[in-house]
Backbone as ProteinMPNN parsed JSONL, in Angstrom:
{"seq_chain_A": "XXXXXXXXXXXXXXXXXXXXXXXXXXXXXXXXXXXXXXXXXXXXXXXXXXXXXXXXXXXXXXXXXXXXXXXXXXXXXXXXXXXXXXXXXXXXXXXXXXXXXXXXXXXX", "coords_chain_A": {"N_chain_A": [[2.763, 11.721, -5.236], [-0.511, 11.647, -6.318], [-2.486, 12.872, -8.832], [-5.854, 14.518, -10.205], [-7.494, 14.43, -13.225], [-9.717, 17.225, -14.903], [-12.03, 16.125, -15.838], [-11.91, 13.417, -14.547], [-12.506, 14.653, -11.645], [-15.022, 15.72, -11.901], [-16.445, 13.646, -12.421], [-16.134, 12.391, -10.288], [-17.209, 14.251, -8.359], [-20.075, 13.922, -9.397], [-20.635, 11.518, -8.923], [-20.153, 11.21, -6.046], [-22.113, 13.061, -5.26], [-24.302, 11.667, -6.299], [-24.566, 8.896, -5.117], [-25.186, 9.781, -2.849], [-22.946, 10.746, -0.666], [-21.047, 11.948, 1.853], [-19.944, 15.27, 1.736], [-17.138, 15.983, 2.567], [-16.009, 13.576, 2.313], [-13.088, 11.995, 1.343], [-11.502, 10.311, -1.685], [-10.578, 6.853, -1.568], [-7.436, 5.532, -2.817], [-6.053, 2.823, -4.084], [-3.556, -0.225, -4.161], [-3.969, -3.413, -5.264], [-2.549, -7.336, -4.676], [-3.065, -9.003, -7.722], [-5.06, -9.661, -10.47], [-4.386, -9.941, -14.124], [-2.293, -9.094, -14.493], [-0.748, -8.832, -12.031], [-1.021, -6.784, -10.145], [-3.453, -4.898, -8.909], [-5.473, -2.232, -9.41], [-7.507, -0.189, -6.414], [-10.402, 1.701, -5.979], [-12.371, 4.296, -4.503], [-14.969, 5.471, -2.447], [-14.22, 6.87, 0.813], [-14.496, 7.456, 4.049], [-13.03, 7.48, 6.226], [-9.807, 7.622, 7.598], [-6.427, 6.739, 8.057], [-4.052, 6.341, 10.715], [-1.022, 5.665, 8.661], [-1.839, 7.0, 6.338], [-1.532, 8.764, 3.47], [-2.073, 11.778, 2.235], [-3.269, 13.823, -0.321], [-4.3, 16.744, -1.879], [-5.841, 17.771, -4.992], [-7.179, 19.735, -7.165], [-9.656, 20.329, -5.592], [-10.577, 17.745, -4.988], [-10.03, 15.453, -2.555], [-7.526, 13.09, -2.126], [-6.896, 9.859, -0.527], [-4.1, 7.687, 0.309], [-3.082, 4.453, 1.054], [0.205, 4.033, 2.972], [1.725, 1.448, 1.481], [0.579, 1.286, -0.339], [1.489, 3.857, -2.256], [3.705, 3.44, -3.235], [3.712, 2.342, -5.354], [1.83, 4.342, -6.807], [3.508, 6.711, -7.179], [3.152, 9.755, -9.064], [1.168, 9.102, -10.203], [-1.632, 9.762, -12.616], [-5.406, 10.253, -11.841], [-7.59, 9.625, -14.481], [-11.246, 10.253, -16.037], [-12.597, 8.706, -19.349], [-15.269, 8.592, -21.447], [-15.399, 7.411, -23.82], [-16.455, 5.901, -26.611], [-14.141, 3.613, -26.645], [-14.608, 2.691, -24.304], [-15.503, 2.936, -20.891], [-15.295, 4.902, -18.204], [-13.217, 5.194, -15.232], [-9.784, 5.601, -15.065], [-6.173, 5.147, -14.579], [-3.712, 6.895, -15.123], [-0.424, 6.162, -14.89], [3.066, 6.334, -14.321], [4.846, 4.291, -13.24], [4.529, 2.041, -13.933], [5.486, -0.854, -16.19], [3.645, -2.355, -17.221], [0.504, -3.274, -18.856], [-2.568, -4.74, -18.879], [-4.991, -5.901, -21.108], [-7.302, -4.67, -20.387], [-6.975, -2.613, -18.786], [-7.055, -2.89, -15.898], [-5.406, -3.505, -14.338], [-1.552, -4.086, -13.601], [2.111, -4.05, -14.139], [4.994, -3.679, -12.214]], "CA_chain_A": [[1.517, 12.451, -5.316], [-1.591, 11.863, -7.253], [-3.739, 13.985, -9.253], [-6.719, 13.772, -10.913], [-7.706, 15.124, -14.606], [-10.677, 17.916, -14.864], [-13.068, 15.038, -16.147], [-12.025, 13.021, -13.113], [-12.684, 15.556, -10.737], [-16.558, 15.993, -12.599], [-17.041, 12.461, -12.256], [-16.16, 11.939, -9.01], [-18.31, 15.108, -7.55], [-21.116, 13.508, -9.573], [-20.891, 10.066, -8.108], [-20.297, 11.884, -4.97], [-23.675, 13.551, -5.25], [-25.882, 10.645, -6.588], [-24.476, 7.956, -3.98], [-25.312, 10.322, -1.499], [-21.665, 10.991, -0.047], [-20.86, 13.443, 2.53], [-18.773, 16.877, 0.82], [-15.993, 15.622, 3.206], [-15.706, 12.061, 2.249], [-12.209, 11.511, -0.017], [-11.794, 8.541, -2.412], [-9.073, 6.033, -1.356], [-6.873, 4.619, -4.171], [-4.944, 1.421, -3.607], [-3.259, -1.283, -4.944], [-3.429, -5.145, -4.121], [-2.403, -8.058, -5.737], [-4.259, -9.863, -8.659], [-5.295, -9.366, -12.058], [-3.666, -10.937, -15.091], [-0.749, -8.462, -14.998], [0.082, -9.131, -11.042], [-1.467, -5.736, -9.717], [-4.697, -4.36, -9.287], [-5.827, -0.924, -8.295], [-8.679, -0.027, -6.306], [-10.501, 3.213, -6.286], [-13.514, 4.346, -3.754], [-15.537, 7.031, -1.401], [-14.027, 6.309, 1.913], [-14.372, 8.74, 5.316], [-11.509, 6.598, 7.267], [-8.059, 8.188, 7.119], [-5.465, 5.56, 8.827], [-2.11, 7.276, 10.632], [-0.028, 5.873, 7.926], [-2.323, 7.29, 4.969], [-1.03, 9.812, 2.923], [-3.296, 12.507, 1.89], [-3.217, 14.759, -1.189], [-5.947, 17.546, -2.84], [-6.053, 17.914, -6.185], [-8.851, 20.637, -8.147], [-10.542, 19.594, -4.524], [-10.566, 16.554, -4.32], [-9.23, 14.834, -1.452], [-7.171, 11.724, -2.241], [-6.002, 9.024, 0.191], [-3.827, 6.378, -0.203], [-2.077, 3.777, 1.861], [1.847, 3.847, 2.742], [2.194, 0.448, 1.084], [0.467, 1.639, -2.417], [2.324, 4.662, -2.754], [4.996, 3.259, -3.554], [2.965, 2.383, -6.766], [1.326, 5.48, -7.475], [3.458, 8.07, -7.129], [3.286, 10.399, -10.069], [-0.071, 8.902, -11.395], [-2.783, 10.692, -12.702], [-6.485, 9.624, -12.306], [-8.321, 10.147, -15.987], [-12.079, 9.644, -16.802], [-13.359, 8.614, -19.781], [-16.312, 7.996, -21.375], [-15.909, 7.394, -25.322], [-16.619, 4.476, -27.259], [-13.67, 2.476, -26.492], [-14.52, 2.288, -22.838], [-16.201, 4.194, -19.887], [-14.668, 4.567, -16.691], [-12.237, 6.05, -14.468], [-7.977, 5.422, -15.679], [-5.077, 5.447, -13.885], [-2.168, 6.907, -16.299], [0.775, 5.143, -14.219], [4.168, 6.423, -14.966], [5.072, 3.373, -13.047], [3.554, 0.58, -14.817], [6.283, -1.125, -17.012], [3.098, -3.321, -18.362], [-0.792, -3.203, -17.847], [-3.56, -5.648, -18.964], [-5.658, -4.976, -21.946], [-8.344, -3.995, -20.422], [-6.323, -1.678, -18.129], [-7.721, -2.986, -15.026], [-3.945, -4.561, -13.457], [-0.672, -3.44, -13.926], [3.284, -4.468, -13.227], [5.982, -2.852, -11.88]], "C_chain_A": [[0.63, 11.823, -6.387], [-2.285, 12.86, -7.272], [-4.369, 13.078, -10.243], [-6.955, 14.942, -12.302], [-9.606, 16.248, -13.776], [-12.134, 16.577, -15.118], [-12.965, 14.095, -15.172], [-12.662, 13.67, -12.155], [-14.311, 15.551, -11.181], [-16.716, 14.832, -12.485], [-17.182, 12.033, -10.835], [-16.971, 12.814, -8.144], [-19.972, 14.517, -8.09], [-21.578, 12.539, -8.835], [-21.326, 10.085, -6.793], [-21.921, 11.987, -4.276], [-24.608, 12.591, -5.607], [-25.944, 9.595, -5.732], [-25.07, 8.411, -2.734], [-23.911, 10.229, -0.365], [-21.511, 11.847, 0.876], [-20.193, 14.062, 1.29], [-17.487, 16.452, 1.408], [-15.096, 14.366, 3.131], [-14.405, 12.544, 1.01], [-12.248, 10.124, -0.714], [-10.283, 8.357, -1.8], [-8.793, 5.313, -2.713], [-5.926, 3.915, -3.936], [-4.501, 0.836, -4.595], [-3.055, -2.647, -4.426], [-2.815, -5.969, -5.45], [-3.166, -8.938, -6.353], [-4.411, -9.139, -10.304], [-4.462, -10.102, -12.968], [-2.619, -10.154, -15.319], [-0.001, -8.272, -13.318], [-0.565, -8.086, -9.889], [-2.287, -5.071, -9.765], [-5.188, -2.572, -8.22], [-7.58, -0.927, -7.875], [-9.027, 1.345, -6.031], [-12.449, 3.169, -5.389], [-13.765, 5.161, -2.75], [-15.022, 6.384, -0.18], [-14.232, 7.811, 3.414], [-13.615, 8.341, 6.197], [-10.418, 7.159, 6.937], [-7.15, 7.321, 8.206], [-4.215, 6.603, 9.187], [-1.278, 7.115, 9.647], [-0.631, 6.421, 6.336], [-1.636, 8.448, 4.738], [-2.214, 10.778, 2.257], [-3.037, 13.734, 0.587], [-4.569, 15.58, -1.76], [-5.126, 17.955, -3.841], [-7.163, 18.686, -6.925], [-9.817, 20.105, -6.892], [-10.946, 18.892, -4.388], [-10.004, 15.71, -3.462], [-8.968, 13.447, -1.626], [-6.569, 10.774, -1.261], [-5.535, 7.987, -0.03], [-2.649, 5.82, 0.623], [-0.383, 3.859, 1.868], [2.445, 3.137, 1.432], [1.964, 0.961, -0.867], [1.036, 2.87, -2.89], [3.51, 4.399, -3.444], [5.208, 3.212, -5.359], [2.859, 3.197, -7.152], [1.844, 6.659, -7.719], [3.806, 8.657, -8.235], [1.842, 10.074, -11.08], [-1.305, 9.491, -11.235], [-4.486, 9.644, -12.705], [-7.149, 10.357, -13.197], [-10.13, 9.536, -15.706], [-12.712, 9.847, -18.396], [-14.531, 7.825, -20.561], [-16.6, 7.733, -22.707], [-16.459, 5.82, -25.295], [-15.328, 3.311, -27.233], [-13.439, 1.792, -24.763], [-14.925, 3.586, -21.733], [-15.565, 3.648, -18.405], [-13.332, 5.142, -16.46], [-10.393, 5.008, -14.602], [-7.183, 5.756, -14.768], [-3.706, 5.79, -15.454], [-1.037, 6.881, -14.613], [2.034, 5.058, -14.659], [5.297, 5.068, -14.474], [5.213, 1.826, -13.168], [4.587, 0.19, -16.208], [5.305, -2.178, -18.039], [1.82, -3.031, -17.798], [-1.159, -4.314, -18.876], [-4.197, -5.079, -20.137], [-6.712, -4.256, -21.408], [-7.961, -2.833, -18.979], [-6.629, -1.361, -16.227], [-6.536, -3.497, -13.902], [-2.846, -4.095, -14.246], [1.167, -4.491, -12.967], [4.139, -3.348, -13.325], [7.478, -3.333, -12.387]], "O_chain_A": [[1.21, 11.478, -7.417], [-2.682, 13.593, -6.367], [-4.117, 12.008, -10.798], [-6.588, 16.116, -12.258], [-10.268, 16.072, -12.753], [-13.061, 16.436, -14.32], [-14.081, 13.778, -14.758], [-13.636, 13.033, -11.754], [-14.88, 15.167, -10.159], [-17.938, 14.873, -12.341], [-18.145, 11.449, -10.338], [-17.481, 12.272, -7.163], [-20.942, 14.637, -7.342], [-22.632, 12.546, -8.199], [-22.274, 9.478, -6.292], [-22.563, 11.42, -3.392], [-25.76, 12.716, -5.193], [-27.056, 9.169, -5.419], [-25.395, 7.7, -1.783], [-24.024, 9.617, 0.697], [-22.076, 12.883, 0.527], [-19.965, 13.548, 0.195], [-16.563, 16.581, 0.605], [-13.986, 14.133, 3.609], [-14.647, 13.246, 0.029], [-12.867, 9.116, -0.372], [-9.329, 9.112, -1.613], [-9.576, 4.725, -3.459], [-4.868, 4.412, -3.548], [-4.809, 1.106, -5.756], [-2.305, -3.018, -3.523], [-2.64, -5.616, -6.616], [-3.927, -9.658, -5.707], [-3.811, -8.254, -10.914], [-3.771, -10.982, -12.455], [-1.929, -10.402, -16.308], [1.086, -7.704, -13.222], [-0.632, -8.523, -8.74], [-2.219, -4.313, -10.732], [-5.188, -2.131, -7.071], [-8.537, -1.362, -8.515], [-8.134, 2.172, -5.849], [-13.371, 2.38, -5.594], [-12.815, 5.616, -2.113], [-15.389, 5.215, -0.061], [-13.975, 9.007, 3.273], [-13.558, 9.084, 7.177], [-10.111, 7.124, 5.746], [-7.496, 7.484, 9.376], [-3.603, 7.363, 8.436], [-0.596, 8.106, 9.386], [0.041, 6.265, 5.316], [-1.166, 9.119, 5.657], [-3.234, 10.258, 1.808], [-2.388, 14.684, 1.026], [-5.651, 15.05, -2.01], [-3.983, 18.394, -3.715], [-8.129, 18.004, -7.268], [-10.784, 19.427, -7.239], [-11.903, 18.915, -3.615], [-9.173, 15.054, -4.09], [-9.833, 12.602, -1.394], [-5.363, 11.012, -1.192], [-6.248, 7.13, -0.553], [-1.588, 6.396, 0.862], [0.236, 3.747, 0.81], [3.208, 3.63, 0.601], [2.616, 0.987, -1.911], [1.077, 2.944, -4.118], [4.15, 5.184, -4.143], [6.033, 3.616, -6.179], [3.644, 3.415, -8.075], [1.228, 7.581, -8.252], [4.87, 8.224, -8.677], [1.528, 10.537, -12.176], [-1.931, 9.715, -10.199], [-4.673, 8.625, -13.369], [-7.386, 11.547, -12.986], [-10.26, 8.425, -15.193], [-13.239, 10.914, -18.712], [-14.735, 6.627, -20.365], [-17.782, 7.743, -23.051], [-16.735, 4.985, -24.433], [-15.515, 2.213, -27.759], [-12.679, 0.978, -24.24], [-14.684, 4.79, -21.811], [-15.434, 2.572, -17.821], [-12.522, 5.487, -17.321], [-10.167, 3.878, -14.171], [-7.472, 6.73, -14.072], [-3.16, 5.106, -16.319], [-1.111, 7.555, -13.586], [2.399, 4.065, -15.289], [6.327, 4.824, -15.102], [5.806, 0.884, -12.642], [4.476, 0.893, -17.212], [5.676, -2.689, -19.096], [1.702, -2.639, -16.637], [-0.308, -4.789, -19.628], [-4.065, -3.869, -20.32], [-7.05, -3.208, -21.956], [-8.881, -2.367, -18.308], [-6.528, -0.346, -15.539], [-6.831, -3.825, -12.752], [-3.019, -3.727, -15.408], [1.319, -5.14, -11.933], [4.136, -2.405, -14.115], [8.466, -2.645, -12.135]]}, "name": "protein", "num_of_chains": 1, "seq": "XXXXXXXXXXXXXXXXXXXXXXXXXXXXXXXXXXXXXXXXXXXXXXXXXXXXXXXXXXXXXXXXXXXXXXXXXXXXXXXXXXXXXXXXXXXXXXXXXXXXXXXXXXXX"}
């Protein structure tokens, strides 16, 4: 499963709303390979749901995410924030035996 934090959830209805999103659209959250730690996630408004997607809600948000990247994610939370040492949406990744400094790639 994923979930997302309260400040996730407020970021992502914002984005939602200023992109001009449907209310129905979920974000998909993946993982491919790349980055300087082997593994990169991706994160985005999608309205496609695939037979093998997996689907979770969270504080109403509707998350989807491929068979293959589950395997990755399960148990991780999506965080945003927005201080001074960085703005933008986090994966905390109980899976992640290493990430990148700038927290953008991850290994298993």
């Amino acid at each position: 499963m994923v979930t997302v934090t309260d400040k996730a959830k407020d970021k992502i209805f914002e984005l939602r709303r200023q992109e001009g999103h449907a209310e129905d659209q979920h974000i998909r959250v993946g993982v491919t390979g790349g980055g300087c730690s082997g593994l990169m996630y991706n994160l985005e408004f999608d309205s496609q749901k695939q037979a093998a997607d997996m689907e979770f809600v969270d504080k109403g948000v509707r998350i989807v995410v491929d068979k293959k990247s589950i395997l990755y994610l399960a148990g991780t939370v999506l965080d945003f924030s927005d201080g001074l040492n960085g703005k933008g949406f986090q994966f905390v990744n109980p899976n992640a035996s290493r990430t990148c400094g700038c927290g953008e790639s991850f290994a298993v």
